[in-house]
N, C-alpha and C positions, 0 to 999 in steps of 0.2 A: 504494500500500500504506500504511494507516495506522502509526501509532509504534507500537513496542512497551511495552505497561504492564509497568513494573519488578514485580517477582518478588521478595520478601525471607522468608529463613526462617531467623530468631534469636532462639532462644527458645520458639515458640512456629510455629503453622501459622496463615498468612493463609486467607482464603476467595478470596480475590480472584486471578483466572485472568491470563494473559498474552492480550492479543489476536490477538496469533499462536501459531499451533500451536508445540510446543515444536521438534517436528524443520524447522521451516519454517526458512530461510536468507534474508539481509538481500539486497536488491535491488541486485547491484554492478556496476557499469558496469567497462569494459575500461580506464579508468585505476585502478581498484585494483592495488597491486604487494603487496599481505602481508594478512592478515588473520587473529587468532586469538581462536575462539568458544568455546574449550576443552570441547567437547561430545565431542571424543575420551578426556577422562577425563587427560590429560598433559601435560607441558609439550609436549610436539614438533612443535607449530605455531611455536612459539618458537626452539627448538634444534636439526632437522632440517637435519642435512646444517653439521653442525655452524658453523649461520649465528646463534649465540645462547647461552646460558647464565645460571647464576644469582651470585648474588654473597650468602652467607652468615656476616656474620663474626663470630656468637656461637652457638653450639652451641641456644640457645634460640630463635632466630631463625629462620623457615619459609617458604618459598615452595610451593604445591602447589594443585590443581586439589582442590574442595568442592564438595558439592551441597548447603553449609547457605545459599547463597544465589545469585540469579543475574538479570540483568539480561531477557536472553531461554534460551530453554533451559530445562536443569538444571543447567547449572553455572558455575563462575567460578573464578578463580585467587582465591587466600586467603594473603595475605602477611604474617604476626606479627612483631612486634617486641617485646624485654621494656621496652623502655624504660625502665628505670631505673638506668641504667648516669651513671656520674659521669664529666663533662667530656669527652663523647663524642659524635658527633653522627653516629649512625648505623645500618643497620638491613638487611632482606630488598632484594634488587633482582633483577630478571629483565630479559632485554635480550635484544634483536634486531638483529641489523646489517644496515642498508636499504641499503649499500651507497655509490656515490657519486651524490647526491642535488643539484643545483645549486635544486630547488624543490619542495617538497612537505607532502602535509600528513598529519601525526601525530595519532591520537586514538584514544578509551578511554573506556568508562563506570568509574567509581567510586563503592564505597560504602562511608561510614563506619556502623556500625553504632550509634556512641552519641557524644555529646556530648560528647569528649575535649576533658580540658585537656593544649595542646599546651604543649613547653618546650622550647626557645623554638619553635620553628615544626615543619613536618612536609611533607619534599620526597616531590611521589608521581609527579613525570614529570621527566626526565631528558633531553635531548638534547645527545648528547654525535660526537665524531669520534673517529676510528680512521685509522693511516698504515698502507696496505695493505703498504709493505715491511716495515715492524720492528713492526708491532703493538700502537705504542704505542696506549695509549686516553688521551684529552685531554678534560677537563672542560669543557662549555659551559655552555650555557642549563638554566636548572630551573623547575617549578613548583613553588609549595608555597603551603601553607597554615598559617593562624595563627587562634587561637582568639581568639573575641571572647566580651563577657561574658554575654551571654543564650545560650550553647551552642552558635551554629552559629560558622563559619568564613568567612575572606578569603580571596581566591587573590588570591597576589605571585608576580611571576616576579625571577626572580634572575637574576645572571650571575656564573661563574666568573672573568672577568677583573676585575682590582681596578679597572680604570676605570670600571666601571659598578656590580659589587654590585648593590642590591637597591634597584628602581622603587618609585616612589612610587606607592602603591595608585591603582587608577583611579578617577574622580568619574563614576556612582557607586559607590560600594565593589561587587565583584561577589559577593555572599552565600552559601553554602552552608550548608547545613541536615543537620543528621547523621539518619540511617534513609531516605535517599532516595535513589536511586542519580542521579549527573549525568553529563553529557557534556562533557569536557576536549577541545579539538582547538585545533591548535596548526599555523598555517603558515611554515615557514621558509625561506628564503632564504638562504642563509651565504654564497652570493656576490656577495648584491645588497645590499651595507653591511649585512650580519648583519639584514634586518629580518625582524622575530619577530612574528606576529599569532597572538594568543589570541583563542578563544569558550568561552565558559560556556555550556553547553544550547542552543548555537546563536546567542548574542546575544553582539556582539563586544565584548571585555573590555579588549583591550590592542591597540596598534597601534604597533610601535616601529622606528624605524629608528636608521640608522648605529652598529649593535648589529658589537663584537667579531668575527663570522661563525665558523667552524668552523676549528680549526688544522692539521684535517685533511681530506683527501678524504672519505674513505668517513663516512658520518652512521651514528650507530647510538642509537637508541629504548629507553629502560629504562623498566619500573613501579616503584616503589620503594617502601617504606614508611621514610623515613628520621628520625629523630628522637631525640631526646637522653631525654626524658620524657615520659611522657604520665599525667593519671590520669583514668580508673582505668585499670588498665596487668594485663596486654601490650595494646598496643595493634593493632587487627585493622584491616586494609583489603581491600576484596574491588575485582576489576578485572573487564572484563568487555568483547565484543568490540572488542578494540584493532584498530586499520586502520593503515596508510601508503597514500597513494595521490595521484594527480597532481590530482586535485580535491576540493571537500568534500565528507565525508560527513556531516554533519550529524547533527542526533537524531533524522530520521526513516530514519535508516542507507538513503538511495540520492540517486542526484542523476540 
């Protein structure tokens, strides 16, 4: 099955078709464990069976299912943020809990709609743990993105523990370009010395080991739009079939 050609409608109507029919479904082998296309119109590919929820923490801030843009399909999750909030670094998140994961791989198309100046940076994936007795939720590993001066973006991955903080970008820098939807996937391992392997549209970005690991059992998967400012602001990010599953799925979504 060929790739799907991204879908963008902001602003204005493209002429340009998807190569797959809109109701056609991505080719998933029997290692898929989750996947959400949001062509149901709602979150509850996300939050069914109460395995997931939203995290909202300014009355201005939005998570919800759009048909102004979308990867395959007609639709996508659409996540606002006002960003311009003082000495605050925060925003919309939607999360899924994958359960307890010793190995697996996380991924999501993303799309920026314009050529944000980000301040300072802008987290859009999350992988975090959860202790199935008390519920606490523990910060881990992030992606995120930071504005460079001709308009598009770097992807940096972070870490929530203070011994590692935030990698030094990869050689060569992995690029992102705004109006174009990409593909994030992301392999973890939290019991095999925390190693964390990134690809950018398929081409791998990061490869890290003797990484923190998870301080919890259960792994749990968030989109985010997180960020202190942006301009021009509110700042939009659309997401777009997210997967977990024991193999890659790559950008031509089957293996």
């Amino acid at each position: 099955m060929s790739a799907a050609r991204p879908r963008l409608l902001w602003g204005c109507v493209l002429t340009a078709a998807c190569t797959l029919g809109c109701s056609e479904e991505l080719a998933l082998g029997s290692d898929l464990l989750w996947t959400a296309d949001h062509e149901s119109g709602d979150l509850g590919q996300w939050t069914a069976g109460d395995s997931g929820g939203t995290r909202l923490p300014s009355p201005d801030s939005s998570v919800e299912v759009s048909t102004q843009a979308a990867h395959r399909g007609s639709r996508a999750l659409k996540l606002v943020n006002p960003a311009a909030w003082d000495n605050q670094d925060e925003g919309p998140e939607l999360f899924h809990e994958a359960g307890a994961l010793d190995d697996a791989y996380y991924s999501a198309w993303f799309l920026l709609p314009e050529p944000y100046r980000l301040q300072p940076h802008m987290t859009l994936v999350r992988l975090r743990s959860r202790d199935p007795g008390s519920g606490e939720l523990y910060n881990g590993e992030e992606l995120q993105l930071r504005s460079l001066s001709d308009g598009s973006f770097v992807l940096m991955v972070f870490s929530n523990n203070s011994g590692f903080l935030l990698e030094p970008v990869a050689d060569a820098a992995p690029s992102i370009q705004a109006g174009r939807w990409f593909q994030l996937e992301a392999r973890y391992e939290p019991q095999a010395a925390g190693r964390l392997r990134v690809w950018l549209d398929g081409e791998l970005s990061y490869d890290l080991g003797n990484r923190p690991g998870a301080a919890a059992a259960e792994l749990v998967l968030s989109v985010c739009n997180v960020a202190e400012q942006s301009s021009p602001a509110p700042l939009t990010l659309f997401v777009d079939d997210a997967a977990i599953s024991l193999s890659r799925v790559s950008p031509d979504g089957h293996w």
